[in-house]
Structures are given as C-alpha cells and as structure tokens.
N, C-alpha and C positions, 0 to 999 in steps of 0.2 A: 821021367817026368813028362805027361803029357805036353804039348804044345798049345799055344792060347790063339784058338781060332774066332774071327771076327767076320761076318759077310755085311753089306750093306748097299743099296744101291739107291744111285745119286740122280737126277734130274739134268744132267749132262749127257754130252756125246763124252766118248772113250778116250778122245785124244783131249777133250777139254780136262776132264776129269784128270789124267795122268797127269797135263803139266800143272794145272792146279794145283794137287794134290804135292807134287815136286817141284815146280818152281814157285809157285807160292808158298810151300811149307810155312815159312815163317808169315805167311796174312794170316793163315787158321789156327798154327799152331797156339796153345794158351798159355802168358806169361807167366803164371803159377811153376809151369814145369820146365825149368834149367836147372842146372848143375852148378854153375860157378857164383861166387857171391856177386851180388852185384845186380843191376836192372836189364833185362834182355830187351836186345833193340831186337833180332832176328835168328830166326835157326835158318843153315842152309843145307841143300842137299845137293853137292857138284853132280851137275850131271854126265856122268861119266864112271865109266867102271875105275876101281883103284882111286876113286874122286872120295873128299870127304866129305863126313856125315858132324856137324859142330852148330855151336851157339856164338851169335858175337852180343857182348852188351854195348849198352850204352855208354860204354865210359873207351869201347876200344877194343879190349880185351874177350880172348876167346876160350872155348874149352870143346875138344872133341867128345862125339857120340861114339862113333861109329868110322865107319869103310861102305862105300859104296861098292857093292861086289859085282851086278850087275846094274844094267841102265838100258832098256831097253821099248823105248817109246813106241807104242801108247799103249804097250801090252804088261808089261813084267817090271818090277825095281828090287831090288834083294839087296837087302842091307845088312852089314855086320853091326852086330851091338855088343860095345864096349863096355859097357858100364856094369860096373858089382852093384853089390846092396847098400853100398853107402853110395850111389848115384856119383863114383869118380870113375871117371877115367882106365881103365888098364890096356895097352899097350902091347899085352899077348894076345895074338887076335887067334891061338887055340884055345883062348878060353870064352870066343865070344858065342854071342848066341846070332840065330840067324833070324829075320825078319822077310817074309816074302811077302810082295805085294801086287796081285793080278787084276788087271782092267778087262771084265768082258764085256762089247755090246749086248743091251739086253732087249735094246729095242732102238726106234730111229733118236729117241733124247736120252733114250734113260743105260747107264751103266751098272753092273755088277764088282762091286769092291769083295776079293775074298781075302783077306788080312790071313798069316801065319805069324808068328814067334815060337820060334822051336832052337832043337839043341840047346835049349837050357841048362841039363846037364853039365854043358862044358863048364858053367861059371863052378863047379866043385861045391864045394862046401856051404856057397850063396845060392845055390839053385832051389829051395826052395822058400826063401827069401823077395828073391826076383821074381819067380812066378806068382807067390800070393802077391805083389805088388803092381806086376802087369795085369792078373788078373783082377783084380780088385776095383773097390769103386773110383777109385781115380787114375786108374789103367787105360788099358786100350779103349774099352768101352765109351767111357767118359774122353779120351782123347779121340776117338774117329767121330763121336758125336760134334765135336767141333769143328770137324771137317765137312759134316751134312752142312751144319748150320751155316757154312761160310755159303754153302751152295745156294743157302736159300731154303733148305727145305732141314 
C-alpha cells in the first residue's frame, strides 16, 4: 500500500511552524474529526518521545490517537497511529501506521511541510480502508489545509 504523501509550505519560520503545528494542534485541528462521543474541547500532542498522541472533550473525558515516537524540534515529529477503520483505538502498536512529519527552512519566513502516512499495511485487513479514508476528501488534505489556514494563509 502506497503511503499518503502531503508537502506544503506555510508563511512561518521552522521553529514557529513546528510548535504550532504541535503545540497548538488542537487551535487548528477541526472539531468534526474525534473519535470518542461527545464534544472535543482539544487534541494534544506530549511533547516528548513515548508521549501521547489523544483527544480531551468537553465533558473530561479522553480517547487516544496514537504514541509519539519521536519529538524532535523544529525539525522532525513521528507519530504512531492507532486507530483502525472504525476510527477506535487499538492498543497493538504493531499494527499501527506511522506518520512522519518534517519542517525544512525554505527561506527567511517561509517553511516546507513534507507530511508521510505509511506502513499502512500493518492495520491488516483495514489497510485499505484507512488509506482511502486518509486519502480522501476529508483526509490529510482537507486536515493540513486547516493548519495553512490557522497560519493565515
């Protein structure tokens, strides 16, 4: 299964764009896209390798994404994703997929965003489930566009 590659570049410096992009998560991310029932107050992303990748709503209550696998500012962030085709939770993180995310300067404001989602495969039997779903019109595409937009541009 191919991997779902995304590039895009933001009107940021590198290091703005990275913790933006990870400590803001939840300012840009869009509330349409959680997992557990209920209203999302915030997604977070610990920063920190072995840190988690989850949603908190508004009532308290949370649900994880993912594992932070690497954490490496204001270059690199690599994420495990957990989640099958019914957008729950699993647990065996050898079935997750992996998510890489590179910050390069592209000039003195502007950054290059190169998005991956790969090892898709590992989800079994959901792998290409998962893939038409990140691929798709309310996939990655549709989700990094709200991260330009948060920028401003």
């Amino acid at each position: 299964m191919p991997a779902v590659r995304r590039s895009l570049t933001v009107g940021v410096d590198r290091q703005t764009a990275f913790t933006l992009f990870t400590d803001g998560f939840g300012m840009w991310w869009p509330p349409s896209h959680h997992v557990a029932p209920g209203d999302l107050d915030t997604v977070i992303i610990e920063p920190r390798a072995n840190g988690r990748w989850y949603e908190r709503l508004l009532n308290g209550g949370e649900a994880n994404w993912g594992t932070v696998i690497a954490y490496e500012p204001p270059s690199r962030l690599l994420l495990g994703w957990q989640l099958n085709h019914e957008w729950q939770y699993d647990r065996k993180s050898e079935r997750a997929s992996t998510i890489e995310i590179t910050f390069q300067a592209a000039a003195a404001e502007l950054t290059r965003i190169d998005f991956e989602h790969r090892d898709l495969a590992n989800h079994g039997r959901e792998t290409q489930a998962i893939h038409d779903a990140v691929n798709g019109p309310e996939g990655w595409t549709f989700l990094l566009s709200h991260f330009t937009e948060f920028l401003g541009g």
